[in-house]
N, C-alpha and C positions, 0 to 999 in steps of 0.2 A: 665263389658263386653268390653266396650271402650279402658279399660286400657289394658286390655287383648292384643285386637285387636295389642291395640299399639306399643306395648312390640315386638307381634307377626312378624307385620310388618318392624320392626327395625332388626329384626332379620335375615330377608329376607325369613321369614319361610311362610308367607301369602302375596297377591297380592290384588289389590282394579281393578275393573272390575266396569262399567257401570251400574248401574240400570231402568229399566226402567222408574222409577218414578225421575230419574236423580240424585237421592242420590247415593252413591258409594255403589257394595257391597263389602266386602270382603270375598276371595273368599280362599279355603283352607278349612283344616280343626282345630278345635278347640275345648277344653272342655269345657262345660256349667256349672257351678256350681259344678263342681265334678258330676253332676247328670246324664249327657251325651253326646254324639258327636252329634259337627252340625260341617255338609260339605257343602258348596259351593261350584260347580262349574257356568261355562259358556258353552255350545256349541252350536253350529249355532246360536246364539244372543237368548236364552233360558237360565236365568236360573235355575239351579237346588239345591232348600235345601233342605236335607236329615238330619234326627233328628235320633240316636239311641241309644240303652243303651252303657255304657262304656264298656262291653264286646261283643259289637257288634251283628249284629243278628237284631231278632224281639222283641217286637216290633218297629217297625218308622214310622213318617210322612216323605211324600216324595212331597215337595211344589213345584208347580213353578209358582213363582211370574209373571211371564210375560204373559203366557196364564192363570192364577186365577184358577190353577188345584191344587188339594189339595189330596193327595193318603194316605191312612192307609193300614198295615199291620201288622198283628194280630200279638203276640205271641206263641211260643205252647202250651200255656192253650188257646187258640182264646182268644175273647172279658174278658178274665176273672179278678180278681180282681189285679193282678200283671201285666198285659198288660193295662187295666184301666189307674191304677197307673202313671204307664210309660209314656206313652201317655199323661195325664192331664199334667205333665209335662214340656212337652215338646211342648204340644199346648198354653199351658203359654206365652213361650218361645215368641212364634214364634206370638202370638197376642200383648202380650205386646212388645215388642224388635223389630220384623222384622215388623211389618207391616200390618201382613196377618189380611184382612176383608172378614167377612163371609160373608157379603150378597154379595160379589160383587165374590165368589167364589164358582167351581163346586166341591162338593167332588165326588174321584171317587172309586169304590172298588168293591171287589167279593163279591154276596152275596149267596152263595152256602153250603152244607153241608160239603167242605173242605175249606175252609177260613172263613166261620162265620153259625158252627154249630148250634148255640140254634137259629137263625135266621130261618136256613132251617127248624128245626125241628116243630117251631113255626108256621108257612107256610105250612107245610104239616098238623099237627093236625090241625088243622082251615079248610082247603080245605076238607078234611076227613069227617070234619061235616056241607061244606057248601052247600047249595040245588041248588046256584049258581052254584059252579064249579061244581055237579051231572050236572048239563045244559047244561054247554060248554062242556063237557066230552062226553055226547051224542051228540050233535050236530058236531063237529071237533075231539073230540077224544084229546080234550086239547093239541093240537099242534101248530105251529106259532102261529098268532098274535091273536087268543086268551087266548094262556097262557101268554105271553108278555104282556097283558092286563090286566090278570086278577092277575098276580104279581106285576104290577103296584097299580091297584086301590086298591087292599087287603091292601098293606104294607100302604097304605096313609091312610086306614081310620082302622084300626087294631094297636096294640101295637104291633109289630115283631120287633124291634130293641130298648129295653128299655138300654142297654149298652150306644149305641150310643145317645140315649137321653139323659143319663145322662154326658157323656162327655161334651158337647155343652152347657148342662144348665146352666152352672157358667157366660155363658155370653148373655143368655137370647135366648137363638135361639133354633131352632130345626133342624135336616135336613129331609126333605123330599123328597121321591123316584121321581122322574119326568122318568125316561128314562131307557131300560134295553136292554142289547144282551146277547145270547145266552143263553137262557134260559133252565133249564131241567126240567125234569119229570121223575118220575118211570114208569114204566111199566110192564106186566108178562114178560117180556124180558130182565128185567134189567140186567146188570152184578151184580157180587156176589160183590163185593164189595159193589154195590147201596142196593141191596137186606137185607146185614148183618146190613146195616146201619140202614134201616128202621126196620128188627127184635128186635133191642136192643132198638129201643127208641118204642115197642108196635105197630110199625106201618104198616098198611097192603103192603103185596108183590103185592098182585091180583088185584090191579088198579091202575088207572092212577092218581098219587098225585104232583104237582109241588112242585120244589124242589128247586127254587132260580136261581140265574141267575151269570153268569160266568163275566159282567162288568155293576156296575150299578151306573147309576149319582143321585146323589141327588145336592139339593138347600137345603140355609136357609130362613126358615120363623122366624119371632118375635116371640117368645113361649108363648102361650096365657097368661099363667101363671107367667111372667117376670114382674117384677118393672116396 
């Protein structure tokens, strides 16, 4: 990769830009292994690596090293065995090679039935048959900050993201939900689109079912089950 770099930079085709941690990055873009594109750039003293397949698109990790923000974005199968793939990848990459450390890093992402289906769906069956959320459904009508809450605590002590667990395992970690905005819900008032969604996957129209959340942070914990 060095050699790469080196080649690259003789050529005038890449530029070497500050890092925060005072190692140079260079910045530009380049091939990985024939496997994928990583781009650096800089802007306002931010900056920004971008991982994605050679024919560009989804999916990629979208790093930035200076505020320890860490972004995924699915492919169009979402979380599935060829976005997986891709990703493993590419988060290789970017632990072994650039640096990135999980504990000291926010991942941030949608966690919604249009950017990580089998997540929302998972969340909805569960709530479907939880006595809890019958609770808070009577009492608030599972709006603000009790559904904000009860999407938090669910996804923490619940298996809803086994995709995501298994990405992270190879290096002992797990991530966990701490923080969410914008959260939704079905309702009898859904639109058709929310409505078709919950039909296809058996799940009721006539109440109120959380349905994920549109930006949500996780941490890493030591995964109990690590070396």
């Amino acid at each position: 990769m060095r050699c790469a770099h080196a080649i690259l930079l003789g050529l005038g085709l890449l530029t070497v830009s500050d890092r925060a941690e005072g190692a140079p990055w260079v910045t530009g873009t380049a091939t990985v292994a024939d496997r994928f594109i990583l781009e650096v750039r800089v802007e306002s003293y931010e900056t920004f690596v971008d991982t994605r397949p050679l024919e560009g698109g989804h999916p990629n990790w979208h790093w930035r090293p200076t505020s320890r923000e860490l972004r995924v974005r699915w492919g169009p199968d979402g979380p599935g065995p060829t976005s997986a793939s891709t990703l493993s990848v590419m988060l290789d990459h970017l632990v072994s090679a650039r640096g990135l450390v999980l504990e000291d890093t926010t991942l941030r992402m949608e966690l919604s039935p249009y950017a990580y289906a089998p997540y929302a769906e998972r969340l909805a069956r569960f709530a479907a048959e939880d006595p809890e959320w019958s609770k808070r459904t009577k009492r608030t009508g599972g709006r603000g900050l009790a559904l904000h809450q009860y999407v938090v605590e669910t996804t923490r002590q619940q298996p809803l993201h086994p995709e995501l667990d298994a990405l992270f395992a190879p290096y002992g970690h797990r991530p966990h939900l701490y923080s969410v905005e914008k959260c939704l819900r079905s309702t009898r008032r859904s639109d058709t689109k929310t409505r078709g969604w919950l039909r296809e996957r058996g799940l009721s129209t006539k109440r109120s079912l959380p349905l994920g959340c549109l930006m949500a942070n996780l941490r890493f914990e030591v995964a109990v089950d690590s070396p």
